[in-house]
N, C-alpha and C positions, 0 to 999 in steps of 0.2 A: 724327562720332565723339564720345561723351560724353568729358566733362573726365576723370572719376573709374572710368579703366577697371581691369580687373583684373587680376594676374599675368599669366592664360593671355591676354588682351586684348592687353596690353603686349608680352610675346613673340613673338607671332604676327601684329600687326598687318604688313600692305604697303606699301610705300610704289607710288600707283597710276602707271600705265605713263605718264600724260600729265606727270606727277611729274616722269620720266628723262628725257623727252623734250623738256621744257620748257628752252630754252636763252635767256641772255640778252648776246648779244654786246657791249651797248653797258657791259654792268654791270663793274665796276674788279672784281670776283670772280670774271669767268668765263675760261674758257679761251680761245682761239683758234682758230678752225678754220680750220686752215692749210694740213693735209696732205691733199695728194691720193691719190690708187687707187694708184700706182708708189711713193714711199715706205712707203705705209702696208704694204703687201707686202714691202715689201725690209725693215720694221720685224721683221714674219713670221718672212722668212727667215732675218734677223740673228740673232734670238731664237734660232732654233732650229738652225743653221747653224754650231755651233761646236766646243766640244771634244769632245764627241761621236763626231764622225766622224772625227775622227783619235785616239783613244782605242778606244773599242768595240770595234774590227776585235782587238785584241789580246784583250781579256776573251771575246769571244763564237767565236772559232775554236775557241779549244778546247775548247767545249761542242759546240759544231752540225757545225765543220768546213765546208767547201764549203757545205753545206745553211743555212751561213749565211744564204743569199740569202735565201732563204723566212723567217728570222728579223727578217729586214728589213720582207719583204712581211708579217708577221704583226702587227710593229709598226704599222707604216703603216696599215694597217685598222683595227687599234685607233683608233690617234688622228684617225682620218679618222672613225668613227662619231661621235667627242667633237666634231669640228670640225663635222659636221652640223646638231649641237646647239646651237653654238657659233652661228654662222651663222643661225639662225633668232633666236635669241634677240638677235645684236645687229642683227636688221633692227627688230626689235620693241621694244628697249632699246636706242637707241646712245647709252651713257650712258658717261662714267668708268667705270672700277671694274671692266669684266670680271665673273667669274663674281661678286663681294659683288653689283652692280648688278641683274642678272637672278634672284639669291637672295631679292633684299629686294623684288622685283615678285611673289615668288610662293610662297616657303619662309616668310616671317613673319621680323621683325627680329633674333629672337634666333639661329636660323640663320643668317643674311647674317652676322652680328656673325663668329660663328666661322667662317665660309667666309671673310672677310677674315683672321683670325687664320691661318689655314690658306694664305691668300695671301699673307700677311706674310712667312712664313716660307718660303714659296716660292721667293719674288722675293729676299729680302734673302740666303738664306742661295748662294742660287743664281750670284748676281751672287760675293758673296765666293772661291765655289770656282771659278768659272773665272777671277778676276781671279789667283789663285793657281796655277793653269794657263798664264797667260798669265806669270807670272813665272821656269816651269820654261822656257818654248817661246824665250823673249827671253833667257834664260841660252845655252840650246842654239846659238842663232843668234849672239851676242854670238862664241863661243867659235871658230866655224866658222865665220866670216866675218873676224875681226878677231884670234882667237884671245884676245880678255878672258874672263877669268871673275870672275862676282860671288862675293863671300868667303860662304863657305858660313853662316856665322853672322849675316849680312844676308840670305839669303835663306832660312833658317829658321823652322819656326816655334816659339813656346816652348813651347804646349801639342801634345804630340803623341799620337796613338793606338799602344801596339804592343799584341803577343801578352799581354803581362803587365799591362795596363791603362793608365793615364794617366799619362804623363812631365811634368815642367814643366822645358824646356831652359836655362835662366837667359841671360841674356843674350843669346839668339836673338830676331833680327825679321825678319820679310819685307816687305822693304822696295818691291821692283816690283810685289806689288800694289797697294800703299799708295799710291803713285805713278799706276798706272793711276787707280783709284779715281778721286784728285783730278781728273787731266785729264776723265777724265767728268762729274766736277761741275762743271768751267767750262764745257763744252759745257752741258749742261742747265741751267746757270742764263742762258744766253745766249737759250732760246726753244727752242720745241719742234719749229719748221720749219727752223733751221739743225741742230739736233743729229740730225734727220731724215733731211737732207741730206744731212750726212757719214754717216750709218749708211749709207745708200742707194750712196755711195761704196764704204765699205767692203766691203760685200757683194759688188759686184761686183766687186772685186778678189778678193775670196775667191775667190765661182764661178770665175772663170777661173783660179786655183791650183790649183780640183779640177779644172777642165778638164783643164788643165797635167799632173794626175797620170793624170789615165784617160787622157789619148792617149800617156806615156811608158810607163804601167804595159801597154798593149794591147801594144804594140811586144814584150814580152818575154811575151804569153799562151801557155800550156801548156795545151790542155784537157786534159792525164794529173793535171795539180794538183788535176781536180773529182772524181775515183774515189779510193776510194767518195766515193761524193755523201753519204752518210750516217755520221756518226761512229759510228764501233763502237767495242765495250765497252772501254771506257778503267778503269775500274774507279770512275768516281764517277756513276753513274747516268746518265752522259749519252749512253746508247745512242740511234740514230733518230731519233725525231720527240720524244723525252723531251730532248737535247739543243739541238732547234729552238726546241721551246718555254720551254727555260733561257734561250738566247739571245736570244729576243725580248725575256724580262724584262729583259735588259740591255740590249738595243738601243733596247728604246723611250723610254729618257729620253734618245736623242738626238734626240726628235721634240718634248722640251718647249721652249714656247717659243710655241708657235700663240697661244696665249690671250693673248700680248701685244695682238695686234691688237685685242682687245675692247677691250684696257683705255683707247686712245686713240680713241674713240667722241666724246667733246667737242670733240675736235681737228681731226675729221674731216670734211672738205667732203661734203656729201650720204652722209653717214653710213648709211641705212638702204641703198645699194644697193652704197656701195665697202666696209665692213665684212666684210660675207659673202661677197663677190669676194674681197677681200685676204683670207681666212681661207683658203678654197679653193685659190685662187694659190698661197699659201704651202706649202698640204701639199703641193700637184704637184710646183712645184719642187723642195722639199727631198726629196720619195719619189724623186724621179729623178736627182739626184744620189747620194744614199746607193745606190742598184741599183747606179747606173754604177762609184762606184767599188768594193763589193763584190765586183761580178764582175771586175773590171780587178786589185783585189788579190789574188782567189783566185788569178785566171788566172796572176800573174805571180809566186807564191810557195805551195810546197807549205804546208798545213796547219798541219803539225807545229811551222813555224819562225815561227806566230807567237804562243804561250807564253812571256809574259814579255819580248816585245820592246819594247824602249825607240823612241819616235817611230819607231812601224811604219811609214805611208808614206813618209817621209824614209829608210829606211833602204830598203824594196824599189825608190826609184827607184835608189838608192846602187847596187844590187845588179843592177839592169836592164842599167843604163848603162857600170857603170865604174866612173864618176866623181863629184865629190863637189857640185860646182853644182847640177843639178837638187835635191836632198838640202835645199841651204842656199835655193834659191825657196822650197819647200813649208814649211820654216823660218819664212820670213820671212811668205809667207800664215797658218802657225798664228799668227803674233805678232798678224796684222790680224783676222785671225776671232775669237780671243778678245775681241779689246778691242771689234770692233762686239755681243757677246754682252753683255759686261757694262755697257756702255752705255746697250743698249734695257731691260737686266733692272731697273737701276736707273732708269730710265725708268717701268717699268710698277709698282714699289715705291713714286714717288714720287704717282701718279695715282691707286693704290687707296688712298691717305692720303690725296690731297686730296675724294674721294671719299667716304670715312667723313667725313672731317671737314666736310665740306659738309652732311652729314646728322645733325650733331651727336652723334655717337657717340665721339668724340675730340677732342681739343681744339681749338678752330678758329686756331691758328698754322698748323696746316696746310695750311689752304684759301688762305691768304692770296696772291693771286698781284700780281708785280711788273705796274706800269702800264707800265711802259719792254719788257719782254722780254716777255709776257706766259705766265710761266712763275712754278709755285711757289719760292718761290727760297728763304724757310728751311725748307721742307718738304723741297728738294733739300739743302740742306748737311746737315741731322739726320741724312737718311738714307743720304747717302755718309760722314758721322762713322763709323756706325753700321756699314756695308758695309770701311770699311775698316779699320777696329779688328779688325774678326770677321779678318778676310783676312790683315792683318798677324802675328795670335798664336795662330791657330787652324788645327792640321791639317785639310786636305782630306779625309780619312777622314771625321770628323766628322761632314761636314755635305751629303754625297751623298744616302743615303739621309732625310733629313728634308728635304732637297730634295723628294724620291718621292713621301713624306704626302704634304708638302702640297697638292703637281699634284695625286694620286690621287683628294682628298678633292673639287679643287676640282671635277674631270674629273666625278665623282659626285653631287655636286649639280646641276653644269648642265646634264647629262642625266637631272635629274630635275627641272628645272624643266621642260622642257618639258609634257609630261604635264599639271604644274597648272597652268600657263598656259593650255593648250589647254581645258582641262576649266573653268576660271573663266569663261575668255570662251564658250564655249558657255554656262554657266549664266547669263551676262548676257545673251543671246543678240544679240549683236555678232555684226555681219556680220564674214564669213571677210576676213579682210586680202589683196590681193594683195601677193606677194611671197615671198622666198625659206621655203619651209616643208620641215621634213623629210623625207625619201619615207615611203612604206609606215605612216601612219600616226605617231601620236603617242605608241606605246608600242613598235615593232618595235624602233628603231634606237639609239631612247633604252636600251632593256632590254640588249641586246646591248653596250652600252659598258658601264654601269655593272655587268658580269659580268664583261667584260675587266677593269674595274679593278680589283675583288674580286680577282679571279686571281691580280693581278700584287703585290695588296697583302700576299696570304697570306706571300710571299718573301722578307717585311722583317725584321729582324734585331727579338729583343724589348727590345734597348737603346733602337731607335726610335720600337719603342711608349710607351716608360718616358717620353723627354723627349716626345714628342708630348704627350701624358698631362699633363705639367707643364706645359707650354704651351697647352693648352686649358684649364688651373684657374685660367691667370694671365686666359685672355684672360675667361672666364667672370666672376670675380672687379672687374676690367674692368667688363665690361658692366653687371654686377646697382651697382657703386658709383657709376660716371657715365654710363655713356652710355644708361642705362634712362631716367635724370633729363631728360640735357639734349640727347635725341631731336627732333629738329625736330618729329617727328610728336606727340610727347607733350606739346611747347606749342601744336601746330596745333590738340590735345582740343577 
């Protein structure tokens, strides 16, 4: 590569696959590959396995109704073509960094830069709003088990969203996500295969919470609950299959989360075969959970009653039963599911940093990892500073939808990396790799995701295009001032 390349040279260059692949265990810089196929999947599930599923049921009934179900199945497909993609690329990449990692093997540097940006904000802002989920679920539980409640003005936040624009509540903090946050940062600076560990924990205390609710929510099924199967004319367009496909737009960010598993690709013992396993793993699992309890809640609560219902499955076992115990378990699982959610999210926030910053596109505090844990450990407190500042003063409104972008954006490049991957290495003419490869070709399955995400992106509020907007001029701005300069690849010239 000449010394003295040119803008379009500088933007577009790759970094080459043997690059990501190159790992150096004994070096005081690198990671740990500690996790095995079983955590690295329960990392998966954790990721994606959270507020979600005890939220959605409420927003998406009363667009689809019953035909929920199939809003589930529509999700699911979506994020299983992404995961496809996902999958090939880290058999081929098992590098840090997730979708920046497999952008910058094939999209050219100056894309990867903003697919990180669009990651950033993924994971950071991601991690904040369920850490503030987990602060309403731990109030709920506190109250009905012990009958405490935390003083509304500690669990507030000051900046708020209403009808009328932006409030600033003076003297409001929310103080339990602040607190979550933290205990995440002790876990994560302690190593990557103990905070793994516990997630792996967590999770399955989850699953068998939602176990816990499909065999109490069965017990009171009604199939007269599924007629009509299809929501009719409510008078906001969500007739049929026009109300399915509302719901799916909702339901499918309870499927973000998969692309965790890419981003701990340095961590990972035999990386190119448990990667694509644990991605796979991951959707099956979670697809089959979210079914189970979908149809377990239709089954045990007509349609109509859940518009605006406050912790909907806590309240249909409430309604099943009786009584108010099973109500306070499912309680105390939301409290554990959040926190393994915001755990692994800040996990995969702190990995695409150390990732840039490994690549010199940020400043290298970041890559810096402890000899003792062998975890980034001020790359982890920045970015839980950062996670729980946002959590403590910022409405949940907020920061849902730029959640969306960011996956959306990311979800669209990594199914378009495939394609130029595929098409490089034939023009190199490199023998075909065994190993996990997309079906049907290297444009079918790719083409068919990045449509679903188009779709889904149409649906976004033009508030979120406005800060996305500002957010790719910061990161943009960024790139052209440091990280064009002090690119590894641009000293390697």
């Amino acid at each position: 590569m000449p010394v003295n390349q040119t803008l379009v040279q500088k933007l577009t260059r790759t970094k080459p696959v043997s690059h990501h692949q190159e790992s150096a265990p004994t070096s005081s810089n690198s990671l740990h590959r500690s996790i095995g196929l079983f955590p690295l999947t329960m990392i998966g599930v954790g990721a994606t396995i959270g507020t979600g599923i005890f939220f959605t049921m409420v927003e998406a009934v009363p667009k689809a109704g019953p035909s929920v179900v199939l809003s589930f199945l529509i999700a699911a497909i979506t994020a299983g073509l992404t995961a496809l993609c996902y999958a090939e690329l880290s058999f081929r990449i098992p590098a840090s960094g997730s979708s920046y990692s497999f952008a910058y093997a094939t999209v050219g540097e100056f894309l990867a830069f903003i697919m990180a940006a669009c990651l950033l904000l993924e994971y950071g802002l991601a991690a904040s709003a369920t850490a503030i989920g987990w602060s309403d679920y731990l109030n709920n539980f506190l109250n009905n088990a012990f009958g405490w409640h935390i003083a509304d003005a500690l669990r507030s936040p000051l900046i708020v969203s209403t009808p009328k624009g932006i409030e600033i509540h003076s003297g409001n903090i929310n103080l339990p996500p602040m607190l979550l946050v933290t205990l995440c940062c002790i876990l994560l600076v302690r190593g990557a295969k103990e905070s793994a560990t516990t997630n792996a924990i967590m999770v399955l205390i989850k699953l068998a919470i939602l176990i816990f609710f499909v065999v109490i929510a069965f017990s009171g099924f009604d199939i007269n609950n599924f007629h009509p199967f299809f929501s009719p004319d409510n008078g906001a367009h969500y007739t049929g299959m026009a109300g399915v496909t509302a719901a799916a737009a909702t339901v499918f960010f309870s499927f973000i989360g998969l692309d965790t598993v890419a981003t701990a690709g340095e961590e990972v013992r035999d990386p190119k075969r448990n990667v694509p396993i644990g991605i796979l793993a991951a959707l099956g699992i979670v697809t089959l959970f979210y079914m189970l309890v979908a149809v377990a809640a239709m089954g045990a609560q007509p349609a109509y009653k859940f518009a605006g219902q406050e912790a909907g499955l806590a309240v249909i076992l409430q309604n099943v039963t009786g009584q108010t115990w099973p109500a306070l378990v499912l309680s105390a699982g939301a409290v554990i599911s959040v926190f393994s959610v915001t755990l692994v999210t800040i996990y995969g926030q702190t990995r695409i940093l150390y990732a840039i910053s490994k690549d010199g596109l940020i400043s290298p505090s970041f890559n810096k990892v402890s000899a003792r844990t062998g975890s980034p450990v001020r790359n982890t407190l920045i970015v839980c500073a950062v996670v729980g500042l946002v959590a403590g003063f910022v409405d949940a409104t907020f920061l849902w939808d730029m959640v969306s972008m960011g996956t959306l954006t990311a979800f669209i490049v990594v199914s378009l990396a495939v394609p130029v991957m595929r098409r490089r290495a034939m023009q190199a003419g490199e023998p075909a790799v065994a190993g996990f490869r997309v079906p049907f070709g290297p444009y079918v399955v790719p083409g068919l995701s990045i449509g679903a995400c188009l779709y889904l992106m149409f649906g976004l509020s033009m508030t979120t295009y406005t800060i996305f907007v500002i957010w790719m001029s910061a990161a943009i701005v960024t790139y052209l001032l440091y990280g064009m300069r002090h690119s590894r690849l641009n000293k390697a010239g």
